[in-house]
C-alpha positions as CSV (number, residue, x, y, z in Angstrom):
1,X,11.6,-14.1,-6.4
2,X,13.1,-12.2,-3.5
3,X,10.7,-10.1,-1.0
4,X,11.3,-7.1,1.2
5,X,10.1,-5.5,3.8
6,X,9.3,-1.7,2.5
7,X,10.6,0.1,5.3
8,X,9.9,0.5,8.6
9,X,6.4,-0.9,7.6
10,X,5.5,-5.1,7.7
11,X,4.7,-4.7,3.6
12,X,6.5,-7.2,2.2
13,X,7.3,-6.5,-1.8
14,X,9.3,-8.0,-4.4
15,X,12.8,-6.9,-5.5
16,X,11.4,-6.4,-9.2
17,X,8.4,-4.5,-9.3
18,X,6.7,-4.1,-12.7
19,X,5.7,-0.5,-14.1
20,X,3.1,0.3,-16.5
21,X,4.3,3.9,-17.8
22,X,4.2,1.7,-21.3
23,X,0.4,1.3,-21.1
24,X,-1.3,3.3,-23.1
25,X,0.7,5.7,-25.2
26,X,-1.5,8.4,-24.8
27,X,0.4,11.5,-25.6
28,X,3.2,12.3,-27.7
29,X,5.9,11.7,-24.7
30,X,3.9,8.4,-23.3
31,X,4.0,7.2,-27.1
32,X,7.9,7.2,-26.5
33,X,7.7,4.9,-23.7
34,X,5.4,2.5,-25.7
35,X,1.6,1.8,-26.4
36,X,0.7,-1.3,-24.7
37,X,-2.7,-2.5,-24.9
38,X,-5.0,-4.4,-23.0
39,X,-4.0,-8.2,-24.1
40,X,-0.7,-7.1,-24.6
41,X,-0.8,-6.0,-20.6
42,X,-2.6,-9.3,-19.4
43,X,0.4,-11.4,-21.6
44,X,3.0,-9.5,-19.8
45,X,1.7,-9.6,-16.2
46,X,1.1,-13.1,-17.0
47,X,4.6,-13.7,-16.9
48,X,5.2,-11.6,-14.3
49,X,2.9,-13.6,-11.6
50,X,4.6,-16.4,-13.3
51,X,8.0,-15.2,-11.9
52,X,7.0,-13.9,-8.6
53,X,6.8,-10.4,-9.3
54,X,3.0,-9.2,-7.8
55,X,4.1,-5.4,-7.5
56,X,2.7,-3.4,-10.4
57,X,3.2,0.3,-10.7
58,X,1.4,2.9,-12.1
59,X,0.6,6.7,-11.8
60,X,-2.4,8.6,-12.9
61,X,-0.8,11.0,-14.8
62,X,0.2,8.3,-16.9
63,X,-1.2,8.9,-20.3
64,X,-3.7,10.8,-18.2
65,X,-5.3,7.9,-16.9
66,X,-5.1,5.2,-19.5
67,X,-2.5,3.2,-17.7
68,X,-4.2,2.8,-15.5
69,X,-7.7,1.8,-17.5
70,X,-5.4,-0.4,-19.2
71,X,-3.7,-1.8,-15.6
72,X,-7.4,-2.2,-14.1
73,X,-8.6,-4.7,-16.8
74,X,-5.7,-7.0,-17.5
75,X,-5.8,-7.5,-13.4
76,X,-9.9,-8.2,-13.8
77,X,-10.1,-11.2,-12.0
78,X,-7.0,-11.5,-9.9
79,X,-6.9,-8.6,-8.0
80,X,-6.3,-10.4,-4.9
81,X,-2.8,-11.9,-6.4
82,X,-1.2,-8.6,-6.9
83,X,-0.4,-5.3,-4.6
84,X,-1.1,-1.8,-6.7
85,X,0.9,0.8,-6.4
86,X,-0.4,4.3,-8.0
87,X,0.5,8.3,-7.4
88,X,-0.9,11.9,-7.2
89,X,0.2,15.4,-7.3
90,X,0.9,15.9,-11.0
91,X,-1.7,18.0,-13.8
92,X,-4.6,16.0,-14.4
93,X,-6.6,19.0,-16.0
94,X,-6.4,22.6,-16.6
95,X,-8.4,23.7,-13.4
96,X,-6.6,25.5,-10.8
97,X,-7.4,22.5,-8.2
98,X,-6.8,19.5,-11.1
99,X,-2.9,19.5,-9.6
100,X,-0.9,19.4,-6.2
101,X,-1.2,17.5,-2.9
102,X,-4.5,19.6,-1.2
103,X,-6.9,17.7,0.0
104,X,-9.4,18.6,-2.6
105,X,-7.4,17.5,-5.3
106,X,-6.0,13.8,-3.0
107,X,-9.4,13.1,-2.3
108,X,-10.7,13.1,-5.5
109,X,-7.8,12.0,-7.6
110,X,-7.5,8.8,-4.7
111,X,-11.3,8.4,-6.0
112,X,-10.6,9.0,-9.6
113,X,-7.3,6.1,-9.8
114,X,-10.0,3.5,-8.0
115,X,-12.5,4.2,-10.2
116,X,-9.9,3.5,-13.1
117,X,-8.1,0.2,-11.4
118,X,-11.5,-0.9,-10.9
119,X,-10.5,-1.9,-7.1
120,X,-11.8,-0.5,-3.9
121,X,-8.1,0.0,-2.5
122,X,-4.6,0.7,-3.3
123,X,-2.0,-0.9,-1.6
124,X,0.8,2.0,-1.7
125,X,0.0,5.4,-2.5
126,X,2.6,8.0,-3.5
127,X,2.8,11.6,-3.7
128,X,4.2,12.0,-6.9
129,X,6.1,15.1,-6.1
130,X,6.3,17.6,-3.7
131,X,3.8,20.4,-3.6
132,X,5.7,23.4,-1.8
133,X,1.9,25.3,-1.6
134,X,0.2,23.0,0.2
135,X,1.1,22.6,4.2
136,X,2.6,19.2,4.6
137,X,0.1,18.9,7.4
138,X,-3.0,19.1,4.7
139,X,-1.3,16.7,3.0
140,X,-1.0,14.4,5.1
141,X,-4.0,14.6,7.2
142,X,-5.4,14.0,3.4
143,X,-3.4,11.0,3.2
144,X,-4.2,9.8,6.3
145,X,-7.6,10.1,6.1
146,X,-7.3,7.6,3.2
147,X,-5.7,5.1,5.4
148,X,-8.5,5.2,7.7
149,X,-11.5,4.9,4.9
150,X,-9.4,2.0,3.6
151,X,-8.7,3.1,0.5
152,X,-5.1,3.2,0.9
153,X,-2.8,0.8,3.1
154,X,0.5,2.2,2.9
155,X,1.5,5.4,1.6
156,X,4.7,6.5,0.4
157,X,6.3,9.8,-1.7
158,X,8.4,10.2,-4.5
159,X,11.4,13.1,-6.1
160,X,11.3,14.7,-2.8
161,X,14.1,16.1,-1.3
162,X,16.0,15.2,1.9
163,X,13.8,18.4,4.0
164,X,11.0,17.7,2.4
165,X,10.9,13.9,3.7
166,X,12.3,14.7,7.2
167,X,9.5,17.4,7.5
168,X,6.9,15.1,6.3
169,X,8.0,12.2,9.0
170,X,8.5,14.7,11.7
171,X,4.6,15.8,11.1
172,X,3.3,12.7,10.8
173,X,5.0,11.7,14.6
174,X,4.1,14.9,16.0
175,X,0.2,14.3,15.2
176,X,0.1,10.1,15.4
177,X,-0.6,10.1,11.1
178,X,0.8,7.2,9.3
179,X,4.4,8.1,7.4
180,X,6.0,7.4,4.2
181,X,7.3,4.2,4.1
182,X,8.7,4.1,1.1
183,X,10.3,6.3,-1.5
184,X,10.3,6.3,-5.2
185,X,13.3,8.0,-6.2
186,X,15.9,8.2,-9.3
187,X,18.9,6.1,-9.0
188,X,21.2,4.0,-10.9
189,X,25.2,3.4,-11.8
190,X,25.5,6.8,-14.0
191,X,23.0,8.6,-11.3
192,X,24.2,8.0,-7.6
193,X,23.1,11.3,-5.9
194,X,20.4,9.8,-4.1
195,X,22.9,8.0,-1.8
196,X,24.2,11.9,-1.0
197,X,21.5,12.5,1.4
198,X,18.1,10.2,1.1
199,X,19.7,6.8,1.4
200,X,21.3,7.8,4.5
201,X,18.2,9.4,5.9
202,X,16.3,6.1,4.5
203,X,18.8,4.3,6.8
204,X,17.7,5.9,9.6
205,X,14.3,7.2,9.1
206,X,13.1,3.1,7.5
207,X,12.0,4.5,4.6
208,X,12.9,1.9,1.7
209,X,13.7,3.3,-1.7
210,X,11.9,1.9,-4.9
211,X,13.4,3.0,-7.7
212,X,12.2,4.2,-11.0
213,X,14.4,4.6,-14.5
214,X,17.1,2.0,-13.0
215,X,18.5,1.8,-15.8
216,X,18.9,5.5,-17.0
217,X,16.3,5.5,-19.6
218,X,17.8,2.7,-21.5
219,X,21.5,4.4,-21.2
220,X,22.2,1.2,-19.8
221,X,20.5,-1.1,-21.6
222,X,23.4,-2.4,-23.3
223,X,22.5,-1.0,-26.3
224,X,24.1,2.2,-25.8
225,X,28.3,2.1,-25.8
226,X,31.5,3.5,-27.6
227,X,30.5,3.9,-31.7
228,X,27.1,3.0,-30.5
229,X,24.5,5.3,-30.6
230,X,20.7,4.6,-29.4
231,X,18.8,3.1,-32.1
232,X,16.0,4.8,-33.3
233,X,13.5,3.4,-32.2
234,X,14.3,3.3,-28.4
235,X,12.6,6.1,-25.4
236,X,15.7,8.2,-25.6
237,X,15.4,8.7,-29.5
238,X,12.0,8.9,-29.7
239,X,12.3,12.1,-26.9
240,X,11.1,10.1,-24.2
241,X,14.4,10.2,-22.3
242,X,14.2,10.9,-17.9
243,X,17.2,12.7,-16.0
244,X,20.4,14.7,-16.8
245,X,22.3,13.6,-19.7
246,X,26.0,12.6,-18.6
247,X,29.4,13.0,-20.5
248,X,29.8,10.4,-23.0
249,X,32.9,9.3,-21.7
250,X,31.8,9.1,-18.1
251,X,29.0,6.9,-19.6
252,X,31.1,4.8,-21.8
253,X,33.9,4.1,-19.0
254,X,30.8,2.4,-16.7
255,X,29.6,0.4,-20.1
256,X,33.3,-0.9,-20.0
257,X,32.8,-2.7,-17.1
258,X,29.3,-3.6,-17.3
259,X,30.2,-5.2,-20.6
260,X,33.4,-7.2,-19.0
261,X,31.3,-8.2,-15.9
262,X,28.3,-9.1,-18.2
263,X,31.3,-11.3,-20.0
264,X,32.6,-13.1,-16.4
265,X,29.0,-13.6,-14.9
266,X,26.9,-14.7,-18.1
267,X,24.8,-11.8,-18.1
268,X,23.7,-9.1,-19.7
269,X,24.8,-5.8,-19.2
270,X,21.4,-4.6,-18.1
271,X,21.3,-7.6,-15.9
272,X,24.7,-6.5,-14.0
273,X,23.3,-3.1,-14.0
274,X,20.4,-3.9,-11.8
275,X,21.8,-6.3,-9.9
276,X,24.2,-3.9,-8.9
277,X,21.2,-1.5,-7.4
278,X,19.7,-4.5,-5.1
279,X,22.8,-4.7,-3.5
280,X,23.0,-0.8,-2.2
281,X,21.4,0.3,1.2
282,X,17.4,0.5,1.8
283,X,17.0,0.0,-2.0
284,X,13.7,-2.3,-1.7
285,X,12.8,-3.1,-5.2
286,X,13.5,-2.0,-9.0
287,X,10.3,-0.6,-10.8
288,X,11.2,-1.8,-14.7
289,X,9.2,-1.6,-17.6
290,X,8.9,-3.7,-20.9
291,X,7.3,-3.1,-24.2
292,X,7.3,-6.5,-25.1
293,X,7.9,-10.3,-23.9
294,X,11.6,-10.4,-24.6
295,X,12.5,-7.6,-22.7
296,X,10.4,-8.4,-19.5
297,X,12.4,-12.1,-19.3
298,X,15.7,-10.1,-20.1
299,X,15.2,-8.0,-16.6
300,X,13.6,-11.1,-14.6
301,X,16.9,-12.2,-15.0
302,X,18.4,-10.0,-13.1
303,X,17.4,-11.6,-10.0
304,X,18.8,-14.9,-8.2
305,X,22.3,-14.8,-8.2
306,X,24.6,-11.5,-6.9
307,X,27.6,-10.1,-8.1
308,X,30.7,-10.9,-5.8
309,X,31.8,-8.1,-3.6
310,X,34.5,-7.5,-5.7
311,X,32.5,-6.7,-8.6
312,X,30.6,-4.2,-7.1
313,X,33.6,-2.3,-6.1
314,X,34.4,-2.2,-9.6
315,X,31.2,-0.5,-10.5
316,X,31.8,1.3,-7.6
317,X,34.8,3.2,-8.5
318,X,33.5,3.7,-12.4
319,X,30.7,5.2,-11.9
320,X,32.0,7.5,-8.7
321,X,31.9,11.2,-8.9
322,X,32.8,14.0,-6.7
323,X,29.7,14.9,-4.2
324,X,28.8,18.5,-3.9
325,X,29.3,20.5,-1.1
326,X,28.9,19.6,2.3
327,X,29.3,16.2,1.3
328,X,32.7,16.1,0.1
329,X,33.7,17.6,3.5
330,X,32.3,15.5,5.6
331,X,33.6,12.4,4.1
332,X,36.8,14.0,5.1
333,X,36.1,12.7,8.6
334,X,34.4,9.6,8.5
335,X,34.4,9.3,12.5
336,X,31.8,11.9,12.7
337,X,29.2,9.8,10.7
338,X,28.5,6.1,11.0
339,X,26.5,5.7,7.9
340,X,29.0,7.5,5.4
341,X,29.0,5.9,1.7
């Protein structure tokens, strides 16, 4: 397994990083995503420790905590072999203080996800979203604070957008409070505005991306293609789908060329697909998910080998769309701007 640093921080992390939104299936949407259990969660991290993947992912609004009950006791015993990763912001209740990115609610929810990991730290800690009534400075002075209790080591956002990161990094400077070093952001061949904005602030800010859905809610799975519908019993059929839909045909004409690549490299198309992503800038490691054994080897494999320059390009031009304004202009004059993509 390859490692990376996570930003401008010395964390490093593995290129695959395992997430556990299938733990639990505690509500009607988590039951989309799957309903791991327990031994079913100890077989599967089994394998990944196996491989080299130690990152596991979670957030505590998933299933409203269960994931991470569920996460907590398949690591019992080997907590020291693995780095956590776990989130805030979102509804955890009905009380007007049981959401957002205050202190009261960071503190205690920080409190709650240990309690539930059965662990006295977590290793990264995200925002799970942005909170535009809370002062970023609240925020993090909460976050922070964490660092210095030791609950948290490294702390990190996600879904924010470009201002809302370059606020929160100019804050932390101008009062000496550990920044983000990492972001958890949407991104994959048939969703590429990320690199519009936050992959070239990443670039220059060292803030390293770790990306969730990478492969579009299973729109690139390889199971999804021309005459071929999802099958019923997979997330996006069962209403458990993440991000825009896309034009079929914009879809299928990226399928094409995973399917001919998956052909020249001995792959599978959800292989090339996220071997594609760990070759783009600041992208630090994939979070994936897997209901069941076969589908966690599938992904593994999508690490050890590269596709050639020459295939990327291809994927490149496939899945390219016109950027929105002002980045269409200033890719007009590519002199102006080092970092251009």
């Amino acid at each position: 397994m390859e490692y990376r640093q996570l930003g401008a921080s010395g964390l490093q992390i593995p290129v695959l990083s395992f997430g556990t939104a299938t733990f639990g299936g505690g509500d009607e949407f988590f039951k989309a995503w799957g309903s791991t259990d327990v031994a079913e969660a100890s077989r599967l991290i089994d394998i990944c420790l196996e491989a080299g993947v130690n990152l596991f992912d979670t957030a505590n609004v998933y299933s409203t905590g269960i994931a991470e009950e569920i996460l907590g006791k398949a690591l019992a015993g080997r907590r020291h072999d693995v780095l956590l990763s776990t989130k805030a912001t979102f509804p955890m209740g009905d009380g007007p203080n049981d959401f957002g990115s205050s202190r009261q609610h960071l503190l205690k929810a920080c409190d709650d996800s240990l309690r539930r990991l059965g662990t006295d730290h977590i290793d990264i800690y995200h925002l799970h979203g942005f909170d535009a009534r809370t002062p970023v400075e609240e925020a993090l002075r909460a976050l922070d604070d964490l660092i210095q209790s030791g609950k948290v080591r490294y702390i990190a956002c996600s879904n924010f957008s470009g201002w809302h990161l370059m606020k929160s990094l100019s804050v932390s400077e101008r009062h000496g409070w550990s920044r983000y070093v990492g972001h958890q952001v949407y991104y994959s061949l048939i969703n590429r505005e990320y690199e519009w904005e936050l992959m070239p602030l990443g670039q220059d800010q060292g803030v390293g991306a770790i990306i969730w859905s990478p492969l579009a809610s299973g729109r690139l799975s390889g199971k999804i293609r021309r005459g071929q519908p999802a099958p019923p019993e997979s997330r996006l059929q069962q209403g458990g789908g993440q991000g825009p839909d896309v034009p079929d045909e914009y879809l299928f004409g990226i399928v094409d060329v995973l399917d001919e690549l998956a052909i020249e490299t001995e792959k599978t198309v959800a292989q090339v697909a996220l071997n594609w992503l760990l070759q783009r800038p600041t992208v630090t490691s994939l979070v994936f998910g897997a209901r069941n054994e076969t589908q966690l080897r599938q992904n593994l494999g999508a690490v050890g080998w590269n596709l050639t320059p020459a295939q990327v390009a291809r994927l490149d031009a496939a899945s390219d769309t016109p950027p929105v304004y002002p980045y269409w202009h200033q890719r007009r004059f590519p002199m102006l701007k080092a970092s251009l993509l």
